[in-house]
VOGU-3710 file (C-alpha; in Angstrom, 3 decimals, decimal comma):
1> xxxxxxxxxx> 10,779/86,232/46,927  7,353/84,207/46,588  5,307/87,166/45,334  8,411/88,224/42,835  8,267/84,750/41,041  4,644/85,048/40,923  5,007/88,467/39,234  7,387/86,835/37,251  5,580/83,893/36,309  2,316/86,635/35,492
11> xxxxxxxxxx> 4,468/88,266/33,148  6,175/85,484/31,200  2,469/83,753/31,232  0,448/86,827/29,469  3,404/88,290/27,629  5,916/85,722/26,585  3,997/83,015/25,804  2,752/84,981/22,679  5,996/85,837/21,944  8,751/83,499/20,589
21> xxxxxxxxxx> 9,967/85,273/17,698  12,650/87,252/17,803  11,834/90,953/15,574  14,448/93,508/15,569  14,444/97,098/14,256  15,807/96,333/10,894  13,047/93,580/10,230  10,464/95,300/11,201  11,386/98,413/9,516  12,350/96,487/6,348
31> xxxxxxxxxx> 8,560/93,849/6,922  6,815/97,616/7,333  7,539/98,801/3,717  6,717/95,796/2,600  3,727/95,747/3,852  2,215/99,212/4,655  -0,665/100,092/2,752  -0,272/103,968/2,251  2,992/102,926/0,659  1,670/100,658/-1,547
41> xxxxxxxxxx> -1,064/102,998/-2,497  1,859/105,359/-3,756  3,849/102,562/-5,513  0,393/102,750/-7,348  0,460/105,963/-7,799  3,970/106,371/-9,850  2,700/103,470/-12,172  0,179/105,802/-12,840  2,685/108,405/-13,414  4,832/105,879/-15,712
51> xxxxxxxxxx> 1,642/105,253/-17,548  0,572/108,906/-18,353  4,451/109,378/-19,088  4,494/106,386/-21,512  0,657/107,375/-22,672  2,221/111,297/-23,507  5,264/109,813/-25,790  2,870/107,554/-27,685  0,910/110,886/-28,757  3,551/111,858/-31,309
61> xxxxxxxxxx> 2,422/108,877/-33,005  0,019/108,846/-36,133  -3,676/108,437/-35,394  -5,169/105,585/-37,756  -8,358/104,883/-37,514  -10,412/102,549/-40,134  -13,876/101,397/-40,398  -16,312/99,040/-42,360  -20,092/99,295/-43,131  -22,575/96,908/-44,027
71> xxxxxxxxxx> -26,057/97,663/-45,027  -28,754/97,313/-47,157  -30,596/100,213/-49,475  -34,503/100,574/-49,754  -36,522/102,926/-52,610  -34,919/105,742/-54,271  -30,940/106,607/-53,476  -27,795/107,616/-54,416  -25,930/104,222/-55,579  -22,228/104,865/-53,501
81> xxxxxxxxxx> -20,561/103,280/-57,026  -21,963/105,059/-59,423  -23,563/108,762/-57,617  -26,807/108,019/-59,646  -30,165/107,293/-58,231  -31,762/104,734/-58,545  -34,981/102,906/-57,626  -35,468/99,914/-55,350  -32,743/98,063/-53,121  -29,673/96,564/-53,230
91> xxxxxxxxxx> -26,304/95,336/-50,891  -23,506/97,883/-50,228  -20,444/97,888/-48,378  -17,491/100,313/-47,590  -14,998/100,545/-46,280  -12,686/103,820/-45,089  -9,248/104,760/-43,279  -7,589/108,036/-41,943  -4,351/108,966/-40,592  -3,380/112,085/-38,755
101> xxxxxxxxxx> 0,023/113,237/-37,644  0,888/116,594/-36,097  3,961/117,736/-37,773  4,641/121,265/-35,795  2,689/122,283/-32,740  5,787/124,548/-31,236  6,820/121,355/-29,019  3,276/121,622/-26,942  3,640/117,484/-26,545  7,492/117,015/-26,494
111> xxxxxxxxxx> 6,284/119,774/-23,467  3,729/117,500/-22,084  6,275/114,600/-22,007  8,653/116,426/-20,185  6,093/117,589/-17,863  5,405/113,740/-17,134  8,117/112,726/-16,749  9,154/114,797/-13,823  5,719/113,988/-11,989  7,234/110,257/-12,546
121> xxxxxxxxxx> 10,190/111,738/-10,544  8,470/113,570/-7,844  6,230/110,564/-7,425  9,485/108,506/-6,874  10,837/111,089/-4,389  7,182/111,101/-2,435  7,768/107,143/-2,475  10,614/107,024/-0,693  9,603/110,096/1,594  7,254/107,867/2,875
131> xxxxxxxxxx> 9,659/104,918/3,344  11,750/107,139/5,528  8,483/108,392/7,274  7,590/104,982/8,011  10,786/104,083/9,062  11,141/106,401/11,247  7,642/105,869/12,863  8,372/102,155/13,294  11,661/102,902/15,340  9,177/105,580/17,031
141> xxxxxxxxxx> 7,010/102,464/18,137  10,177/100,166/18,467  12,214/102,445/21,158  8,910/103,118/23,077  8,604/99,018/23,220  11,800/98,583/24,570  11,304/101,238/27,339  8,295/99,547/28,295  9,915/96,258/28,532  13,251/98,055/30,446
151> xxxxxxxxxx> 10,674/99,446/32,816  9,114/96,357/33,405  12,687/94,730/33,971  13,633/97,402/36,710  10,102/96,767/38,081  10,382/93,573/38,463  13,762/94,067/40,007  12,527/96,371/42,753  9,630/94,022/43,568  12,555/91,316/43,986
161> xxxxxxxxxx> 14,383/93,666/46,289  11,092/94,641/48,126  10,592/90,931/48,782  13,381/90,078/50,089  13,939/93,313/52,385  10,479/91,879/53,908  11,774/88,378/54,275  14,599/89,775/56,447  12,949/92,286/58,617  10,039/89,401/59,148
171> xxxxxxxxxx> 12,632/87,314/60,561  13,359/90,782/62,595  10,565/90,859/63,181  9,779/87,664/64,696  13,370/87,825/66,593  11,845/90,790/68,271  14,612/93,037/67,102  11,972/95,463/64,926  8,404/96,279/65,726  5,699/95,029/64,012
181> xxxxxxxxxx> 4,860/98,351/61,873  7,802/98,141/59,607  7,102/94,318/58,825  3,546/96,332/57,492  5,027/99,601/55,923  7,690/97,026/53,559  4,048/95,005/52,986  2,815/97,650/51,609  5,425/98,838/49,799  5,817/95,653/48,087
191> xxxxxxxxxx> 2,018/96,333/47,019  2,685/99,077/45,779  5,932/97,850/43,454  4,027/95,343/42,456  0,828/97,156/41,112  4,298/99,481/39,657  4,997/95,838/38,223  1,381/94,990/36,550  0,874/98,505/35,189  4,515/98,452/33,552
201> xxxxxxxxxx> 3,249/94,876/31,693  0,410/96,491/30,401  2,131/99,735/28,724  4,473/96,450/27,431  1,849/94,761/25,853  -0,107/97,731/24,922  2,977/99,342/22,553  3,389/95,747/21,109  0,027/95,444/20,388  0,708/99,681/18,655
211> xxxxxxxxxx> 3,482/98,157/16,890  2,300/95,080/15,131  -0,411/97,555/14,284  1,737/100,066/12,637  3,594/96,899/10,677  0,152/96,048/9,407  0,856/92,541/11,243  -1,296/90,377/12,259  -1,942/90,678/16,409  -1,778/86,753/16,785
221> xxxxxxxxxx> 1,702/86,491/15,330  4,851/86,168/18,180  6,626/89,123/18,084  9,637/89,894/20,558  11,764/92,713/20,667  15,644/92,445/20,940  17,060/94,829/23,264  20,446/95,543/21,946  23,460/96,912/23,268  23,194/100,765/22,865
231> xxxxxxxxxx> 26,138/102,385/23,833  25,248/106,215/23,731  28,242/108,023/24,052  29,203/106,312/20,682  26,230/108,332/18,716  26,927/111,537/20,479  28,532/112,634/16,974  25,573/115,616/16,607  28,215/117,276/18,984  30,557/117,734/15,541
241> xxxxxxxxxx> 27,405/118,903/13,380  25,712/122,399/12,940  22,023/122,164/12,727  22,524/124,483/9,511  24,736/121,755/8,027  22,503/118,845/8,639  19,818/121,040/6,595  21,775/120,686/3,959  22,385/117,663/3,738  18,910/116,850/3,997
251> xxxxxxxxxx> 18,096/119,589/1,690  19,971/117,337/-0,844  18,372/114,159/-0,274  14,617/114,493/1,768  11,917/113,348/-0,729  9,619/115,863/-0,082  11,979/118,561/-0,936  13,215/116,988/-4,088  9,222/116,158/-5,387  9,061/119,738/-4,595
261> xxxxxxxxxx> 11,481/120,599/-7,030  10,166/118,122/-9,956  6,852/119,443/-9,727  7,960/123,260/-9,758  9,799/121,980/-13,494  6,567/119,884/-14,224  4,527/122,926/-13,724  6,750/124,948/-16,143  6,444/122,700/-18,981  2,897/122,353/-18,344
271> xxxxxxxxxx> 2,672/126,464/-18,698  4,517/126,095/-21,934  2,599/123,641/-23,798  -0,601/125,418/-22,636  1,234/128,613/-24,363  1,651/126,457/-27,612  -2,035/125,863/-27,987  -2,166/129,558/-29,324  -0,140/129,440/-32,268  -0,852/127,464/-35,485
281> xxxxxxxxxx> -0,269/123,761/-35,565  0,669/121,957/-39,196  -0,437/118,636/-39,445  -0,962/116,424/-42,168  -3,555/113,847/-43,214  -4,375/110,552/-45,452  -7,679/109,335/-46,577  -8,721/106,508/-48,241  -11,789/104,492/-49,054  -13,948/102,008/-51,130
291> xxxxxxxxxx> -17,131/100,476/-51,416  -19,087/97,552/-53,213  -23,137/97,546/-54,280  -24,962/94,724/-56,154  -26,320/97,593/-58,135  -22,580/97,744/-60,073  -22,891/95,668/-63,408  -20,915/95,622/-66,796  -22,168/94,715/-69,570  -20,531/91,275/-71,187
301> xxxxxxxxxx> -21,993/91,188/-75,200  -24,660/92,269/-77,314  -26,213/92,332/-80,754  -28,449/94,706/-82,705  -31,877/93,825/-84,004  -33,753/94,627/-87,461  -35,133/97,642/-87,821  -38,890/98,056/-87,354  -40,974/101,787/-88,523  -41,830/104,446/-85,857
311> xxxxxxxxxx> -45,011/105,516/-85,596  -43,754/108,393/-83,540  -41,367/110,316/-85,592  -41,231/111,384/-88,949  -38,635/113,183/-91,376  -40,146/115,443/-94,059  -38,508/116,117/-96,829  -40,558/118,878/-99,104  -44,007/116,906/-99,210  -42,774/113,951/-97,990
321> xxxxxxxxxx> -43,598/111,700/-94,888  -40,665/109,181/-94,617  -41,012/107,003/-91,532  -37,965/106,799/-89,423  -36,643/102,753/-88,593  -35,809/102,052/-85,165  -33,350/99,527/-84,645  -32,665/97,440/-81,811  -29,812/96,311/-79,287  -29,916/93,128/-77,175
331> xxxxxxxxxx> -26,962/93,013/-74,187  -26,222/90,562/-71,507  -24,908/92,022/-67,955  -22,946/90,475/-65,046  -22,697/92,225/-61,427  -19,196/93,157/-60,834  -17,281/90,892/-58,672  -16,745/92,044/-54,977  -12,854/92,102/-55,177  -13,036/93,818/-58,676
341> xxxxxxxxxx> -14,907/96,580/-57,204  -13,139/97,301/-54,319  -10,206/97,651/-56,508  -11,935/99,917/-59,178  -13,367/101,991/-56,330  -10,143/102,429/-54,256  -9,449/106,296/-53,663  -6,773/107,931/-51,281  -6,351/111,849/-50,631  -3,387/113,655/-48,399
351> xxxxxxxxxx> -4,129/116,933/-47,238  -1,708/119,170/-45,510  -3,655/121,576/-42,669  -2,072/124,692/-40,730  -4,801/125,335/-38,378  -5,261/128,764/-36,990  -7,047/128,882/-33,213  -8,995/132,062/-33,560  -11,361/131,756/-30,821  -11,829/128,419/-28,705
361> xxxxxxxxxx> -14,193/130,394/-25,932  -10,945/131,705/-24,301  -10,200/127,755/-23,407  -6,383/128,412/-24,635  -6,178/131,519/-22,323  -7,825/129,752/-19,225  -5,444/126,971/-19,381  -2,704/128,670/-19,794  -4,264/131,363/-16,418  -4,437/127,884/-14,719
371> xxxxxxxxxx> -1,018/126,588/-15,178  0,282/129,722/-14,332  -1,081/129,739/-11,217  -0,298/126,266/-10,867  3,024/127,266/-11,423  2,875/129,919/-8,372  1,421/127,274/-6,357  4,304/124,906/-6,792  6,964/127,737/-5,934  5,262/128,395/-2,742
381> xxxxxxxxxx> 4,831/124,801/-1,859  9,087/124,140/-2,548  9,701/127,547/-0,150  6,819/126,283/2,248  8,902/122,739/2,270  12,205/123,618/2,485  10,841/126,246/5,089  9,516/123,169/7,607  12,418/121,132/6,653  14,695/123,528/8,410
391> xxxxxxxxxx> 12,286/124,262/11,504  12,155/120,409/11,843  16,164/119,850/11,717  16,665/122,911/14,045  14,228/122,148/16,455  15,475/118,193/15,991  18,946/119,511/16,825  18,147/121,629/19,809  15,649/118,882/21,148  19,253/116,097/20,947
401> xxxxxxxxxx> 21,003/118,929/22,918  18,520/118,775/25,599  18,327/114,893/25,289  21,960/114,573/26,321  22,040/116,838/28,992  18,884/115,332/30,191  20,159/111,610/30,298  23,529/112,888/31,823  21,865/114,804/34,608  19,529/110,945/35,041
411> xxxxxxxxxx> 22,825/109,214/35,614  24,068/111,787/37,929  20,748/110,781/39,709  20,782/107,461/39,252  24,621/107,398/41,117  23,707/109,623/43,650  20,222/107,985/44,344  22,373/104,157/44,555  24,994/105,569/47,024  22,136/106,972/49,410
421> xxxxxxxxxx> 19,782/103,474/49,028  23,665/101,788/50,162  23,580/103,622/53,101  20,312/103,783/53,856  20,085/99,784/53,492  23,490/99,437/56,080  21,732/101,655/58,280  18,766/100,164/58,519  20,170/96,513/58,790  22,075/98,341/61,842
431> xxxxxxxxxx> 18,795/99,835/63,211  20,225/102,782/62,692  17,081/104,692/60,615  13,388/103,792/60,585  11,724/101,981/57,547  10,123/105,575/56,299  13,482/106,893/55,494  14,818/103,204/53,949  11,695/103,150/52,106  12,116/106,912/50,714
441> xxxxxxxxxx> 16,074/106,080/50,000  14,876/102,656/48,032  11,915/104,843/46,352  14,310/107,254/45,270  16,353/104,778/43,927  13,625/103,319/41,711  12,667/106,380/40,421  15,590/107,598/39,356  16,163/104,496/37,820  13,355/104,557/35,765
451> xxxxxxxxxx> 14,201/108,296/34,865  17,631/106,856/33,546  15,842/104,885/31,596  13,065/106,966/30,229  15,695/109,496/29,287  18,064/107,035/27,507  15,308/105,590/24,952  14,324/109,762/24,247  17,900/110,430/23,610  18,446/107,596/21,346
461> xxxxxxxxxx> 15,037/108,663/19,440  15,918/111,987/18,936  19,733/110,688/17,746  17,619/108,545/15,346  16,245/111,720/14,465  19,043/113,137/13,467  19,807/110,249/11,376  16,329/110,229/9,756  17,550/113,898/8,201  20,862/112,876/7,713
471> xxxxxx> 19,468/109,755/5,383  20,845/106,912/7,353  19,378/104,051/7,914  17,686/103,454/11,128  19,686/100,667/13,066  20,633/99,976/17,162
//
């Protein structure tokens, strides 16, 4: 009794003390997607599908585009007012605008959008794949915790038993009623329990220390399982099912199957609006544009002078020299205002295009080569997942089959192995059978035991399983 408190103690000491919260499978199934980091890297990943999606519908919209330059003119160039050249420098700005809008381009972005917005939908499927995946793994982790702790429970229970059976034949022992050697054979099978004992703690601790891991949680904070009442002949309903019927259901509902299926439609729109870059596109287009230069003057009065002889040119008339006047005329001139300019220099075109792709060095042909292939590639990989989808279920299905025969034969055992310990323990109070054969009977016992209980925890996994396929949510 001594060395099963101290086991006790050894176990509550290293394993308990760390552990005063109280987890069970629904919170930490529920704290794992909310904290797993390949999910959250796929939660990034369809915003980046909403935002190509969203980024694809604002391409039907106009492209404007407008610009303004400043600058300065040295020597001889063209003035931008007045096309003229002229000599020296001078101030200029401009300013310019465009807009573009695709009219017709046989639906090759109305295509694209559609393409988009089914990888938004397969991204969502592939999201919630991998919440079921990680669900799944965390009640993988959870089931193998509470075996561990089970197995230390029965452990600790046989090193009780082992200790006490010593107590008693010690007193035997010391009444002279049993030799000495089977006080030393239940010594050292007490040993032996309770090295059965330590190891047992140490898987515990070990698949806690797995499943804070696989929660992403921190190894410092508590965390105690809650064994709950399982009742397994309650969740023996995969006796009503075919495994060809639970394919379909998960057919239905698995993400991976259904991202399958919006990326084989993704990949046909893609192949169509590559196919629409090889027929004409109409668009249409709007220009406009203005500019100021301090070269720009008008002139504001002016008057003509008196008339003064050239010596240059001359008129004859018969014999006569007649010198021709010259006159005069004196203006004043004012640079244009900026605002006055822009206005006077304001010009718009629209042009309507039908563009004819002729030769793009076969670009048009490769992508649409590439999204055909593309295309193949996505059939295969909805056959190739629907394909492992139904191996999985089947060999899920066959492998619950086994389970419950398996943890039926275990109780069988388990009955069997308790009636012969019962005897074995009345006979040997009687001194009726040696300590070997009690020790064998109470071995026996144990083992079975811990067979029972090995093959429980695998048959409720592989029911969970079942319910993983089926879409249910994972609860005990």
């Amino acid at each position: 009794m001594r060395l099963a408190f101290l086991f006790f103690t050894l176990f509550f000491v290293s394993v308990l003390r760390a552990q005063s919260d109280v987890w069970t499978l629904q919170r930490s199934v529920h704290y794992a997607i909310e904290h797993n980091i390949s999910l959250q890297q796929n939660v990034l990943n369809q915003r980046l599908a909403a935002l190509q999606l969203q980024q694809s519908k604002w391409s039907q919209l106009p492209n404007l585009n407008a610009g303004v330059s400043v600058g300065r003119s040295y020597g001889r160039s063209v003035d931008p007012t007045t096309n003229q050249f002229v000599h020296g420098s001078y101030d200029f700005v401009g300013m310019t605008g465009s807009a573009d809008v695709l009219l017709f381009g046989w639906f090759q972005r109305r295509n694209t959008i559609q393409a988009n917005k089914y990888n938004l939908e397969a991204a969502k499927a592939n999201l919630d794949q991998l919440q079921n995946d990680i669900s799944l793994n965390v009640a993988t982790g959870y089931l193998r915790a509470l075996l561990a702790q089970e197995q230390v429970r029965v452990s600790a229970k046989q090193v009780d038993l082992s200790a006490a059976q010593l107590e008693q034949t010690r007193k035997f022992v010391d009444a002279g009623r049993l030799p000495e050697l089977n006080a030393a054979q239940l010594e050292a099978q007490l040993a032996n329990d309770s090295a059965n004992l330590i190891s047992n703690i140490s898987a515990y601790t070990s698949s806690i220390l797995d499943i804070k891991a696989l929660l992403n949680l921190d190894f410092q904070t508590p965390f105690e399982i809650q064994a709950p009442e399982v009742n397994v002949g309650e969740q023996l309903s995969v006796y009503a099912m075919t495994p060809e019927s639970i394919f379909q259901q998960a057919s239905q509902r698995f993400g991976s199957i259904k991202a399958s299926e919006w990326n084989l439609l993704a990949a046909q729109k893609r192949l169509r609006s590559a196919q629409a870059a090889r027929y004409p596109q109409l668009g249409l287009n709007a220009q406009f544009g203005t500019n100021y230069a301090t070269t720009f003057s008008e002139i504001t009065g002016g008057s003509l002078g008196q008339g003064t002889p050239s010596e240059l040119y001359y008129v004859q008339v018969d014999t006569l020299q007649v010198p021709v006047y010259q006159r005069t005329f004196n203006y004043t001139t004012r640079r244009i205002p900026f605002g006055s300019q822009l206005d006077n220099n304001f010009r718009q075109t629209v042009t309507a295009t039908l563009n004819f792709p002729l030769f793009n060095a076969w670009q048009a042909q490769y992508n649409i080569r590439q999204a055909k292939i593309n295309l193949s590639s996505n059939e295969l990989n909805k056959y190739q997942a629907e394909l492992k989808l139904r191996q999985d279920v089947y060999r899920a299905y066959n492998d619950a089959l086994n389970a419950i025969q398996k943890f039926k034969a275990t109780e069988r055992a388990v009955d069997a192995a308790r009636r012969a310990y019962n005897f074995a323990q009345k006979r040997y109070v009687l001194g009726l059978t040696n300590t070997v054969e009690y020790l064998t009977s109470q071995n026996a016992q144990f083992v079975a035991e811990i067979n029972r209980l090995s093959a429980k925890y695998d048959l409720i996994f592989k029911l969970k399983v079942i319910d993983y396929y089926l879409n249910k949510e994972l609860t005990l």
